[in-house]
VMD Tcl script that builds the backbone (N, CA, C; Angstrom):
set m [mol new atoms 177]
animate dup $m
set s [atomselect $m all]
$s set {name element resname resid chain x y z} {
  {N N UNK 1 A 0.814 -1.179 0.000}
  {CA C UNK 1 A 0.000 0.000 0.000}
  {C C UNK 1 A 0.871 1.261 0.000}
  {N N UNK 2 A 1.837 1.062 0.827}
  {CA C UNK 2 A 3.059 2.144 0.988}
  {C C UNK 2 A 3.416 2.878 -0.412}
  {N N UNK 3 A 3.764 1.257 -1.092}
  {CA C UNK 3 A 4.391 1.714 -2.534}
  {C C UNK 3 A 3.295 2.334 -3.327}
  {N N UNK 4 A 2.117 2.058 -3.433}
  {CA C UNK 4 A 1.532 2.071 -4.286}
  {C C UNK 4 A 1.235 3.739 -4.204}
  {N N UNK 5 A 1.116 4.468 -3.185}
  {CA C UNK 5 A 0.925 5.761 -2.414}
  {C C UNK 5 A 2.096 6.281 -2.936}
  {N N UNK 6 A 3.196 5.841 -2.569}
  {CA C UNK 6 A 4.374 6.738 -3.361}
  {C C UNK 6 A 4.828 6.479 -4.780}
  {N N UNK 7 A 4.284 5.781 -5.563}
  {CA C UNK 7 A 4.413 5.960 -6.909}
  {C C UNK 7 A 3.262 6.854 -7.299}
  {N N UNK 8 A 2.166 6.942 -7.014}
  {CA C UNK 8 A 0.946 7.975 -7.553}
  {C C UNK 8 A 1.642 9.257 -6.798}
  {N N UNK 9 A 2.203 9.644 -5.885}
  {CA C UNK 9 A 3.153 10.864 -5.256}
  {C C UNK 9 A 4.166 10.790 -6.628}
  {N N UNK 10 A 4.727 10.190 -7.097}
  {CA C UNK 10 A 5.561 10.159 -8.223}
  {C C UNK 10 A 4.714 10.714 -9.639}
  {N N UNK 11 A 3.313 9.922 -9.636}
  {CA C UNK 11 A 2.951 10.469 -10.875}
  {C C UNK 11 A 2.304 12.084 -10.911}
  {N N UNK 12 A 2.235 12.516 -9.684}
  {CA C UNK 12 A 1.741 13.940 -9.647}
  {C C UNK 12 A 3.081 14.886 -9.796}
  {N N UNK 13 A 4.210 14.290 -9.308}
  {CA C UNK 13 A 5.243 15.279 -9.445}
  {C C UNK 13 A 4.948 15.289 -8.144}
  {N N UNK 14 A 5.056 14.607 -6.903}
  {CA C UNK 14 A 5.181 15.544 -5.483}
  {C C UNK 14 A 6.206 14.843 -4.879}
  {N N UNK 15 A 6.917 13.979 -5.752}
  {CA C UNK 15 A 8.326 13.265 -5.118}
  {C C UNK 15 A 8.871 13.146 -6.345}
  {N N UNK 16 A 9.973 12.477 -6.448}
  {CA C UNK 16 A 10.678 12.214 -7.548}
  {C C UNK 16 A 11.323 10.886 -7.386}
  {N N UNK 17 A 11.243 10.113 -6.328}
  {CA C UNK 17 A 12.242 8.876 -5.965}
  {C C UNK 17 A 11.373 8.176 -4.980}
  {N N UNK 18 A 10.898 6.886 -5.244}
  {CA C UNK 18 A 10.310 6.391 -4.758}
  {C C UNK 18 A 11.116 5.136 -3.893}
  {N N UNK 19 A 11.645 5.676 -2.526}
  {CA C UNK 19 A 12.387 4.873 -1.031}
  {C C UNK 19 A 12.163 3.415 -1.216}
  {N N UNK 20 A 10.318 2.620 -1.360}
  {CA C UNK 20 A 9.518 1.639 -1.096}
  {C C UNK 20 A 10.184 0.694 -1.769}
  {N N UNK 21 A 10.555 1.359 -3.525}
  {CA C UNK 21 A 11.155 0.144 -4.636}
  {C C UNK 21 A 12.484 -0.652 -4.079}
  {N N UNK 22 A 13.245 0.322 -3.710}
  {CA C UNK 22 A 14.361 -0.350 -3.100}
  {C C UNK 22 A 14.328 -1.067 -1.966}
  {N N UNK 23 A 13.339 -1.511 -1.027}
  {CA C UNK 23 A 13.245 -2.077 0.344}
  {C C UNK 23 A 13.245 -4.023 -0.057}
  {N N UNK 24 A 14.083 -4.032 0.807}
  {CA C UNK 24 A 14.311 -5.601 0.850}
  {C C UNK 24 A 12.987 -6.152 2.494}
  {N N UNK 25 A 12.332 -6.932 1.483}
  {CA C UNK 25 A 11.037 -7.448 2.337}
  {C C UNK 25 A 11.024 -8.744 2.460}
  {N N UNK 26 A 10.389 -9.364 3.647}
  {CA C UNK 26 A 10.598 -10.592 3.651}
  {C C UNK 26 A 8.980 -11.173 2.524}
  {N N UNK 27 A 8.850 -12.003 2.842}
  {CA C UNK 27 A 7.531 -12.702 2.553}
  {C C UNK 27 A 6.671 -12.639 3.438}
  {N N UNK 28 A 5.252 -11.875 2.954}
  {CA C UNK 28 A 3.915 -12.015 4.558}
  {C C UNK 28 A 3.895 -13.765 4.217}
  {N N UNK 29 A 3.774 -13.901 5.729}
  {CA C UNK 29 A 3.207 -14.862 5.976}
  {C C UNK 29 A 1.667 -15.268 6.230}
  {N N UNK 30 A 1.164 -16.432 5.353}
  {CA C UNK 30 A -0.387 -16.549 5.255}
  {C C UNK 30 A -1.027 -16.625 6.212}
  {N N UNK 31 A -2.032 -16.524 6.698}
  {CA C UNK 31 A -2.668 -16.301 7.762}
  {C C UNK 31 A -3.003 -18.170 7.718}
  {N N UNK 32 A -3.176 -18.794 9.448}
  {CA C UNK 32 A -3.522 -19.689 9.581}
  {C C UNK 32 A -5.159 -19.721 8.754}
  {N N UNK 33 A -5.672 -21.065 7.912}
  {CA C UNK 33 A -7.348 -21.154 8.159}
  {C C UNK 33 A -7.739 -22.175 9.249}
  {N N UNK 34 A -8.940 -21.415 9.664}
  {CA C UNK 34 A -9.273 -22.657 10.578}
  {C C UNK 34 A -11.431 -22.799 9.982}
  {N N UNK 35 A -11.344 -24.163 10.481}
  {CA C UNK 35 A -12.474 -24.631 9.799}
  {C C UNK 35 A -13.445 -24.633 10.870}
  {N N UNK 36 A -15.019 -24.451 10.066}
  {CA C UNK 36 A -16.350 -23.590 11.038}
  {C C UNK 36 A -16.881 -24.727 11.025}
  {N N UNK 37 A -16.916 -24.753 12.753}
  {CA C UNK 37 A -17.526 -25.868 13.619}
  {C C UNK 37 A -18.764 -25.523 13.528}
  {N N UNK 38 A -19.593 -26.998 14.062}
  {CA C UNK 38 A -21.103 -25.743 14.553}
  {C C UNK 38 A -20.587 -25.519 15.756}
  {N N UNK 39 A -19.883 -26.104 16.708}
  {CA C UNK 39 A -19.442 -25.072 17.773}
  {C C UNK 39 A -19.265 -24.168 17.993}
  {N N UNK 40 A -18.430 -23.449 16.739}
  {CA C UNK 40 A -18.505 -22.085 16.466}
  {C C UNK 40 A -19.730 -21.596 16.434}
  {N N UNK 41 A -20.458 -22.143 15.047}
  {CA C UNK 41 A -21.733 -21.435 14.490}
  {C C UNK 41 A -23.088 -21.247 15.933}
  {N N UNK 42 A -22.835 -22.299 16.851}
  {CA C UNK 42 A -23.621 -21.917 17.487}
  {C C UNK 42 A -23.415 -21.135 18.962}
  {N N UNK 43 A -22.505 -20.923 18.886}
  {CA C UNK 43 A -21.342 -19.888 20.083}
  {C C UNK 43 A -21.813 -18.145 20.048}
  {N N UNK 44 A -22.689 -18.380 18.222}
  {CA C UNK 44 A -23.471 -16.523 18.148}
  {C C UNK 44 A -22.121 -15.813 17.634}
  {N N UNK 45 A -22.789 -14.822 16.773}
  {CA C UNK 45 A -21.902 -14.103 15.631}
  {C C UNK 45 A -20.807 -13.215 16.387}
  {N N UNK 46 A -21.110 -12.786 18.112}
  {CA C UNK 46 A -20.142 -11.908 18.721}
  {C C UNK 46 A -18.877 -13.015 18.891}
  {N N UNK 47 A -19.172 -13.917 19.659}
  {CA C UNK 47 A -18.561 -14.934 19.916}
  {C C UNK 47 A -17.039 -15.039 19.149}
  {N N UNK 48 A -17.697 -15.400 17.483}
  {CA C UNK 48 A -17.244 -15.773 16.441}
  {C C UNK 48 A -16.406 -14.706 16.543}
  {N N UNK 49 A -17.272 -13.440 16.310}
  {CA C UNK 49 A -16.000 -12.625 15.498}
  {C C UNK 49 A -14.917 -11.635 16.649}
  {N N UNK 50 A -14.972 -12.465 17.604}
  {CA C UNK 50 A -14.077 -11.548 18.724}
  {C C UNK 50 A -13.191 -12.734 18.549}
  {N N UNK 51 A -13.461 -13.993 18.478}
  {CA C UNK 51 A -12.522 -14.722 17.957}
  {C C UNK 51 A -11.195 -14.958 16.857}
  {N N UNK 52 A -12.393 -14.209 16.000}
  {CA C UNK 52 A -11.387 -13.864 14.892}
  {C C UNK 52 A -11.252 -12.780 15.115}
  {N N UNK 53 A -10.922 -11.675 15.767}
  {CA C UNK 53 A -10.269 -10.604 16.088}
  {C C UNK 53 A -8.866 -11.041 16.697}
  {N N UNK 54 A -9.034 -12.267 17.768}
  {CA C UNK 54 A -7.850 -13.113 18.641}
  {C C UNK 54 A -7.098 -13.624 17.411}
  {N N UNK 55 A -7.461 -14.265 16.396}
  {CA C UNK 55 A -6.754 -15.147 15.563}
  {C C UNK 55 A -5.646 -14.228 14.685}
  {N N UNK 56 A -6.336 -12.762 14.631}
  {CA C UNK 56 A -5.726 -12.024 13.729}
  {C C UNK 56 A -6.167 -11.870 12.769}
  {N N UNK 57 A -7.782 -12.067 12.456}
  {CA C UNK 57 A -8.579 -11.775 11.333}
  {C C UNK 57 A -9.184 -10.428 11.747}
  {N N UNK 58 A -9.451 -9.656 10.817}
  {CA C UNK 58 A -10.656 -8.390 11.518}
  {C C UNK 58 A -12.065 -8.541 10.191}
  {N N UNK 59 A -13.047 -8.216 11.425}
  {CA C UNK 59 A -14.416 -8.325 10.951}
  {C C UNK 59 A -14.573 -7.011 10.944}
}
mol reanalyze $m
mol bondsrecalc $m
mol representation Tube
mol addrep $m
């Protein structure tokens, strides 16, 4: 997103050198999946999604 923000700063003329191209990045790592129990399903939608707030998903 970074880069993508400072190349359109590039295409207006409000930078000239875009820092982002040159950055050595690792690889994101994929997010675990995990599979919907009815335990889940019947635990109610707050339940669920404060859960996946814990897991590192956002609702």
């Amino acid at each position: 997103m970074l880069r993508a923000a400072l190349n359109a700063a590039i295409a207006q003329q409000l930078i000239t050198f875009n820092p982002a191209a040159h950055a050595d990045l690792e690889a994101a790592r994929r997010p675990k999946a995990w599979r919907w129990t009815d335990t889940h399903l019947d635990a109610g939608p707050i339940t669920v999604a404060k859960q996946l707030v814990v897991n590192g998903w956002e609702v």
